[in-house]
C-alpha positions as CSV (number, residue, x, y, z in Angstrom):
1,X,-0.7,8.8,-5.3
2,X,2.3,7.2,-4.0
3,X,4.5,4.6,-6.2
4,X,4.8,2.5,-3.1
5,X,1.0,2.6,-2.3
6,X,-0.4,-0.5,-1.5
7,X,3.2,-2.5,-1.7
8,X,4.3,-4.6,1.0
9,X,7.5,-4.6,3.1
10,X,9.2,-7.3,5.6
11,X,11.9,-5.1,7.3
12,X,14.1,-6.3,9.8
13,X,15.6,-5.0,12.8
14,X,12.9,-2.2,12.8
15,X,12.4,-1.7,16.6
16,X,15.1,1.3,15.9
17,X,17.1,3.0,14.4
18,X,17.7,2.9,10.4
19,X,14.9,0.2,10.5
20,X,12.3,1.9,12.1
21,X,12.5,5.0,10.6
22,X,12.3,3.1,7.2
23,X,9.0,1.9,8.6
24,X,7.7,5.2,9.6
25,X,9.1,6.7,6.0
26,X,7.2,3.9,3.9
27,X,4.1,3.9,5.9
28,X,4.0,7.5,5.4
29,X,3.9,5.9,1.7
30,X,1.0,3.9,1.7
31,X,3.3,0.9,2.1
32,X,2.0,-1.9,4.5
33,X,4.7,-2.9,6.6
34,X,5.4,-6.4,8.4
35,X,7.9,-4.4,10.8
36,X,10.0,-7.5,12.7
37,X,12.3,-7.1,16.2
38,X,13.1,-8.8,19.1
39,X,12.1,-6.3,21.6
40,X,8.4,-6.2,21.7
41,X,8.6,-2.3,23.9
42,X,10.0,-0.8,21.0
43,X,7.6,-2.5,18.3
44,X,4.7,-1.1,20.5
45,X,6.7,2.2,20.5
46,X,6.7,1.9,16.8
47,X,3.1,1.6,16.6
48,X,2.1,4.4,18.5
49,X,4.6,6.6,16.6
50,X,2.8,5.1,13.1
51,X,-0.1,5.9,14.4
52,X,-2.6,7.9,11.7
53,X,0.0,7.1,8.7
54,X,-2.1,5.4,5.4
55,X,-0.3,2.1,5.6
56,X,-0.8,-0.8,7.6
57,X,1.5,-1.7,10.2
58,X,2.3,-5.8,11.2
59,X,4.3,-6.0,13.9
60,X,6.3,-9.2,14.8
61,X,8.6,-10.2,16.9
62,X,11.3,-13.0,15.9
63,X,15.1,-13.4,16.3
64,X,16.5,-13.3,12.8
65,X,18.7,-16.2,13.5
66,X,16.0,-18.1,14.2
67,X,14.5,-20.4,11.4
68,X,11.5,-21.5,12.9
69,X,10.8,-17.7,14.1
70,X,11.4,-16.3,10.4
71,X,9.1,-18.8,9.2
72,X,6.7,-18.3,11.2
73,X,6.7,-14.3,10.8
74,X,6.6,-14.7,7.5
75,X,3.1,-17.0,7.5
76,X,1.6,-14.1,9.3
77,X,2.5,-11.9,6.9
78,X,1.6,-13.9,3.9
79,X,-1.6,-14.5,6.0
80,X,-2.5,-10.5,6.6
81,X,-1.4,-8.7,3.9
82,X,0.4,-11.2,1.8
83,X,4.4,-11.6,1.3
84,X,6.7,-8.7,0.6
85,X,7.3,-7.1,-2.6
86,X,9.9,-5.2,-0.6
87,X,12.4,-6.7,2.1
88,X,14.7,-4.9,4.1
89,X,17.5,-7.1,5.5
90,X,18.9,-4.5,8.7
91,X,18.8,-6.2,11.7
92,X,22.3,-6.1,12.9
93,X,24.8,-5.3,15.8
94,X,28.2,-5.5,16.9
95,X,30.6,-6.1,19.6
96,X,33.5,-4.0,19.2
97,X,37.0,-5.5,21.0
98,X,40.2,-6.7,20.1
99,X,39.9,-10.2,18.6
100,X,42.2,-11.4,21.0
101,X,39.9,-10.4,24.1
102,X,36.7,-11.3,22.2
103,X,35.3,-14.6,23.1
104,X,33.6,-17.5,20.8
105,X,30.3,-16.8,22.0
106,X,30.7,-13.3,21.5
107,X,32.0,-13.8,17.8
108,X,29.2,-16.7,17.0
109,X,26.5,-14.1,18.5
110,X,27.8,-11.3,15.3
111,X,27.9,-13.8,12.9
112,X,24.4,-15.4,13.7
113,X,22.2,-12.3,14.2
114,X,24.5,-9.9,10.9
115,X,24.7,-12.9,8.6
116,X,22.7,-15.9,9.6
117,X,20.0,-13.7,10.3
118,X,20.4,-12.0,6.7
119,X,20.8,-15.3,4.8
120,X,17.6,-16.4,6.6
121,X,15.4,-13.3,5.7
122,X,16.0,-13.3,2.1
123,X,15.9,-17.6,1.9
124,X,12.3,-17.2,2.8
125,X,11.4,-13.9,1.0
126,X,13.0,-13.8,-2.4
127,X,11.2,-17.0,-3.9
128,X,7.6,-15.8,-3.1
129,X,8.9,-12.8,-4.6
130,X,10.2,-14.0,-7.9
131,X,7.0,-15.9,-7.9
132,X,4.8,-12.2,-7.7
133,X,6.9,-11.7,-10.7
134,X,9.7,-9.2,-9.4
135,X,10.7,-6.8,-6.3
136,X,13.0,-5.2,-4.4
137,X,15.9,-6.6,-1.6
138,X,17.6,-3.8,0.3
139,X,20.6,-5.1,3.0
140,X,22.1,-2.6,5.0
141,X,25.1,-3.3,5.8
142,X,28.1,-1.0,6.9
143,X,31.5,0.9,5.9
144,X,32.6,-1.5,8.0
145,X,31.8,-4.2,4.9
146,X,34.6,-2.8,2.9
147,X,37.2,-1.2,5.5
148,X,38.0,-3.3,8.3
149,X,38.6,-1.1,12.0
150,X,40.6,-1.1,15.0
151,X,38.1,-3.6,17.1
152,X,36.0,-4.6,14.7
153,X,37.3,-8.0,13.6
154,X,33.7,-9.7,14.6
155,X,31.5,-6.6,13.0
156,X,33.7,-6.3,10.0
157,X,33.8,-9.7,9.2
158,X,30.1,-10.5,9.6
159,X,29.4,-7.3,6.8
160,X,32.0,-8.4,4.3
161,X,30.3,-11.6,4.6
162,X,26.6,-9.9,3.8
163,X,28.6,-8.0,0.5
164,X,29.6,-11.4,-0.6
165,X,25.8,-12.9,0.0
166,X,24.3,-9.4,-1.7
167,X,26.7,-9.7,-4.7
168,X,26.2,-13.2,-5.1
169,X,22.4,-13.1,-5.0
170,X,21.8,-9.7,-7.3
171,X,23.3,-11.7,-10.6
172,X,21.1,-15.0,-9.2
173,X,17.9,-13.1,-9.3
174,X,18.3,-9.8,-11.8
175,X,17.0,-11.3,-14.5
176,X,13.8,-12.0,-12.8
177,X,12.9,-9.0,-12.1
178,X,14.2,-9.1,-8.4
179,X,16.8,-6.0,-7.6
180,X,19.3,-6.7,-5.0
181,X,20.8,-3.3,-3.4
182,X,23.4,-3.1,-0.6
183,X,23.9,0.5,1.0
184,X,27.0,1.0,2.7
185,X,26.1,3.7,6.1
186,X,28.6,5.2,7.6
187,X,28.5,6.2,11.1
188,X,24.9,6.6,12.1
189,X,23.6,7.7,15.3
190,X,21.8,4.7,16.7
191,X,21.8,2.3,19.6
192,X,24.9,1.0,18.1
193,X,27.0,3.7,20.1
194,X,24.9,3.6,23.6
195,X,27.2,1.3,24.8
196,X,30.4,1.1,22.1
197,X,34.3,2.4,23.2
198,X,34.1,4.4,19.9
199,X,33.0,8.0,20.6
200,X,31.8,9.8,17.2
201,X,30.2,13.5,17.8
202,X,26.3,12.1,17.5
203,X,25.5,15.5,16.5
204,X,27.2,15.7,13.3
205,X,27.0,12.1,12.2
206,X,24.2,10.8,9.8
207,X,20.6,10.1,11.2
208,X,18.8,7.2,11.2
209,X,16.3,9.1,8.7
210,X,19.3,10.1,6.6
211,X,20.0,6.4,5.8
212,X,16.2,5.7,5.6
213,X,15.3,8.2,3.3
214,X,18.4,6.9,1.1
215,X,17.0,3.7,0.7
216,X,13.5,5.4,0.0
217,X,15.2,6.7,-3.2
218,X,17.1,3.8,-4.5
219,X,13.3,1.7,-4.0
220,X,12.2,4.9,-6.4
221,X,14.8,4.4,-9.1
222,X,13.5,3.4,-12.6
223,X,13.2,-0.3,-12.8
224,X,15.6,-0.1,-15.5
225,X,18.1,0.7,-13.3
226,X,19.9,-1.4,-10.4
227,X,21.8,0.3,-7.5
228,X,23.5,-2.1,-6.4
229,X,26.0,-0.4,-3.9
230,X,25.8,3.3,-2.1
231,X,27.9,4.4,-0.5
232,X,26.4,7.2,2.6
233,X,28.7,8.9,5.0
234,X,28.3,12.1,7.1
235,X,29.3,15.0,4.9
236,X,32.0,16.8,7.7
237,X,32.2,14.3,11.5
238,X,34.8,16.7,13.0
């Protein structure tokens, strides 16, 4: 029997990449998952793919900036299967250009979705979760969080902003039972290089399920023990 079995899970930004192979590794699990995105296509993607696996599947759709959205996500959830023991703060993107040529809008769109949209998801989360007497907050955040880049100045800023909002919250919350983890991916083939000027080899980078299954094993630490950064980067990219 799984350690997970029968837990519950919000995880955001799950129509791809690092979050929906989380969803498919934790449903594998027994864990019932309140999988949230904006683009209903994939979510339905998701749920054929989870099809068979022992834990239930939620799927909703909300923009993580969006209060009332969150909110409302989250009464379904507490509704079906009840509110998250486990929460997963990953939605996230970036637009990659020199500060000079990005424009406001483009810079307010980072911000809201990478830290907005965090600050949001865990606002309305870790309470009922203190209240269940303990869990477990993972944000996934980036490299980019600790080592600014060439183009980045939007991306970079939004994750060293999500480090300070991690740190801040583990020593709010640790001593009721509630770990706060932050892991730190490296380059990771997923939709975030469809369309991005920077040209990694996507063959020897990590995989979405690499990250995943790294944040599978710091949800099966002791409880004793609080990982609060990791650091995951491909092994050899040339």
């Amino acid at each position: 029997m799984s350690v997970f079995e029968g837990k519950v899970a919000f995880i955001t930004g799950a129509s791809s990449g690092i979050g929906r192979a989380l969803a498919l590794l934790l449903l594998r699990e027994g864990v019932n998952v309140v999988a949230s995105g904006r683009n209903e296509e994939r979510l339905v993607e998701l749920r054929d793919a989870a099809a068979g696996l022992p834990g239930a599947l939620i799927l909703a759709i909300a923009d993580v900036s969006d209060e009332v959205q969150m909110k409302r996500v989250l009464e379904k959830a507490a509704m079906t299967v009840g509110m998250p023991d486990i929460v997963v703060a990953n939605a996230g993107f970036g637009t990659l250009k020199p500060m000079v040529e990005m424009t406001t809008e483009e810079f307010d769109a980072v911000m809201a979705t990478n830290v907005r949209g965090a600050w949001l998801t865990l606002r309305h989360t870790v309470p009922a979760m203190i209240e269940k007497g303990g869990g477990d907050v993972i944000i996934v955040s980036s490299l980019a969080g600790k080592n600014g880049f060439a183009g980045g100045s939007a991306y970079a800023a939004s994750k060293f902003a999500v480090r300070g909002l991690a740190q801040s919250l583990m020593l709010e919350v640790r001593d009721k039972n509630v770990r706060v983890a932050s892991i730190f991916p490296g380059s990771t083939d997923t939709r975030f290089f469809d369309d991005s000027p920077l040209t990694p080899d996507r063959e020897k980078i990590l995989s979405s399920d690499d990250v995943a299954q790294a944040i599978v094993d710091i949800l099966r630490a002791s409880r004793r023990a609080l990982l609060s950064e990791i650091d995951i980067r491909p092994s050899n990219p040339k």
